[in-house]
N, C-alpha and C positions, 0 to 999 in steps of 0.2 A: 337504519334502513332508508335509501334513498325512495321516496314516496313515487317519484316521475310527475310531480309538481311546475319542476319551471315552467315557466311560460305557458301555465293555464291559467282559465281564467274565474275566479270566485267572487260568489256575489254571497254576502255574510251581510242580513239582516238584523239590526239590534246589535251594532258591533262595538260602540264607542266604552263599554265597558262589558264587566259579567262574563257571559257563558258564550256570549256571540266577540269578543274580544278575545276570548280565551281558541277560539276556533281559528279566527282570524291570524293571531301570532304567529299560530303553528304555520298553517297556509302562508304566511309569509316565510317565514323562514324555508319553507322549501322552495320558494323561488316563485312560487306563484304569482299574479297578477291580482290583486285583491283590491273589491268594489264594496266598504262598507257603508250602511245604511244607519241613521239613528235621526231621532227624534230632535234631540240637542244641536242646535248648529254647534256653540262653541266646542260642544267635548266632542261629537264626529271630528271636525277638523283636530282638535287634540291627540285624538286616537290617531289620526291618519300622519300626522308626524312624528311621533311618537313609534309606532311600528314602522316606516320608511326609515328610520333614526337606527332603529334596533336589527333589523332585516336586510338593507339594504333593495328590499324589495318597492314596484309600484304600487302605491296605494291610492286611491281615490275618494275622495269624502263626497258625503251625500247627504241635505235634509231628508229624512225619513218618515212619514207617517203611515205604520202600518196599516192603518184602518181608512187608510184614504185610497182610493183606486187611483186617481191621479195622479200621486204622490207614489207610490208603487208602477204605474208603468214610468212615471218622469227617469224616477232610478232606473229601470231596465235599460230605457231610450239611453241616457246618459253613459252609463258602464257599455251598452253595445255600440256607440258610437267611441267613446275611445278607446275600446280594448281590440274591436272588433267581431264580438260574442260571447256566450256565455257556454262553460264547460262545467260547474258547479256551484249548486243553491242552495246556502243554508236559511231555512226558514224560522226564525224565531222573533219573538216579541215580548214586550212587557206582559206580566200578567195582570189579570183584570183586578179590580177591587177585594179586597179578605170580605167574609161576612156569611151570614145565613141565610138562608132561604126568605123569613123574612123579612129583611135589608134590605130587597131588590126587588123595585119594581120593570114593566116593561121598558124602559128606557138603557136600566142598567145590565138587563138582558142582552138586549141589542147589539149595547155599545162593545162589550164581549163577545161578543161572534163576528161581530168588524173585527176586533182588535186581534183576534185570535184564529177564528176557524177562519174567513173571508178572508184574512190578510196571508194564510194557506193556499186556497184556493188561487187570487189572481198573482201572486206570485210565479207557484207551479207553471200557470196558465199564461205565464208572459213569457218562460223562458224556453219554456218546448219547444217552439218556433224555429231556435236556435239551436237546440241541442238535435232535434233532428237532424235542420241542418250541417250541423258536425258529425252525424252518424253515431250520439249515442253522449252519455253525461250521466251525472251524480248529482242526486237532492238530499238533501238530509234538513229532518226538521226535529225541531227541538220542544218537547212537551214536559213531562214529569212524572216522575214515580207514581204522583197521584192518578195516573190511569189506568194502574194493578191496584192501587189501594188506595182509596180517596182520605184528603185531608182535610182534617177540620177545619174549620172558616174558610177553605177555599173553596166554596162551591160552584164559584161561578167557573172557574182555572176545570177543577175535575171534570164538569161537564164539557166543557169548549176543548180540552186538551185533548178527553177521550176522541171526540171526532176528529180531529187530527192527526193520532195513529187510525183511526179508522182508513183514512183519508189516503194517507200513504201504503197501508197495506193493499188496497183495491187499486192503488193507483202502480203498484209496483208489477200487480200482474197485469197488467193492460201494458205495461212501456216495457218489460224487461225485452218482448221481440226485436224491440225497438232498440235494445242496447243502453237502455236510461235505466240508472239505478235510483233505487227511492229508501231510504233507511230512517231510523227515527230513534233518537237516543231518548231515555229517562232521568235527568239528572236528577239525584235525590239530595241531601244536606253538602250543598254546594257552596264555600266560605263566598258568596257574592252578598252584592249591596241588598239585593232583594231576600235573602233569607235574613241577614242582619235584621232585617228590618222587619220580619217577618215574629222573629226572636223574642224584638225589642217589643213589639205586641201584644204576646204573650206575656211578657214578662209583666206590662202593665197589667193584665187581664188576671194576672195569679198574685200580684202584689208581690213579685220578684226583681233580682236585678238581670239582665239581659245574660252574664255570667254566668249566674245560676241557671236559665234557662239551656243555655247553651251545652253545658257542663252535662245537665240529663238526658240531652239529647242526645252526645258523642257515647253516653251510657248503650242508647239503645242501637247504636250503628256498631256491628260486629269490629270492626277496623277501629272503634273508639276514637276518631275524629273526623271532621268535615273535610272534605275531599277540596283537590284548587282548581281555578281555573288552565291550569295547565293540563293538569290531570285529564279533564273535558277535554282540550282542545285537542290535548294528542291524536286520542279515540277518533274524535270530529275528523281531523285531520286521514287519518288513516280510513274510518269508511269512503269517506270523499274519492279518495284516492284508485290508482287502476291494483294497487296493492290488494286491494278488497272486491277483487272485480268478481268474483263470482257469489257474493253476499249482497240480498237484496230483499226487502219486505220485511224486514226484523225490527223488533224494538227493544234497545239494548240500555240495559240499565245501569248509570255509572252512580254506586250509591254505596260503597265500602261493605255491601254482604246486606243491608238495610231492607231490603225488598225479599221475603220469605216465599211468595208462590213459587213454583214450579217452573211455571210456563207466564 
């Protein structure tokens, strides 16, 4: 399916590897104009040769710090100064610290709702501008399973994620007149560096090897393995897209059947 990607233009936060690399690919390969954002100067710039290598598409690298407002409009100013504007926004970040409740005092709170809900928020809020001005656009943000079903030691992630589908849904009915679509995926046991690592945690935590941990967990995903960043990015890809143009306010779970509610 041809998406009608060329020559639009995507701003993919959190892109130099993971689930925001994995969205990024795909948008390149359809020809799109892609502006990603990371933390890492050397691996952004990595990414961004790396996918122009593989795509033949424009890519642009970007120091990223989500929880920085400055750093968050510098990337917008940047990407709408050489693309021209922005047509689609994917919203994602590292997640906050594993831990429980109490592990975390007010500071670590804080730093979690910069990193996560705020860095939502002036995102959103920097590219409207523009999407307006183009008469209409695509956001998609990226949370997690855990905000149908909360997981252990991420408490700080379940809280700050929830408001983020909050965020999108309320925000989906206020823009769709507006012709801006707002979507929100769940990636649930996604083979990236952050569940590895997540894994590998565990695994200390139970006196196991990371294998084994790993092993019981593809037990409990109906699909019997971890799902890939490609997997993600197609999806990503295709909400983004005018392909998806009448889906809007959803939170759609990419997690092998793992996620049992309903609704």
């Amino acid at each position: 399916m041809d998406l009608g990607l060329r020559g639009k233009v995507a701003m993919v936060a959190a892109a130099s590897r993971g689930l925001g690399y994995g969205i990024a690919r795909e948008l390149a390969r359809e020809g799109a104009l892609v502006s990603i954002g990371s933390r890492t100067e050397p691996d952004v710039y990595d990414a961004a040769d790396s996918l122009t290598e593989e795509s033949g598409s424009e890519i642009l690298a970007n120091v990223l710090d989500a929880s920085d407002p400055d750093s968050v409009a510098q990337w917008i100013d940047h990407t709408v100064n050489a693309f021209g504007g922005v047509d689609m926004l994917v919203v994602n970040a590292g997640g906050p610290p594993a831990g429980n409740f109490d592990d975390f005092d007010d500071t670590a709170w804080q730093s979690a709702f910069e990193l996560t809900l705020m860095s939502a928020v002036r995102m959103i809020r920097g590219v409207l501008p523009f999407m307006r001005q183009a008469g209409g656009g695509s956001i998609l943000t990226i949370t997690s399973c855990s905000v149908k079903e909360p997981i252990d030691f991420l408490l700080l992630s379940n809280v700050m994620r929830s408001g983020v589908t909050s965020l999108a849904k309320s925000l989906s009915l206020q823009l769709a007149p507006e012709n801006i679509r707002i979507n929100n995926l769940m990636p649930g046991r996604i083979d990236t560096d952050r569940v590895q690592s997540l894994d590998a945690m565990n695994a200390t935590q139970q006196g196991l090897d990371p294998e084994s941990v790993r092993a019981a967990n593809e037990l409990g995903i109906p699909m019997r393995r971890y799902g890939t960043i490609d997997e993600f990015g197609r999806l990503g890809a295709f909400l983004l897209s005018d392909a998806s143009s009448y889906i809007t306010g959803q939170t759609i779970g990419v997690d092998g059947g793992l996620i049992k509610t309903v609704w």
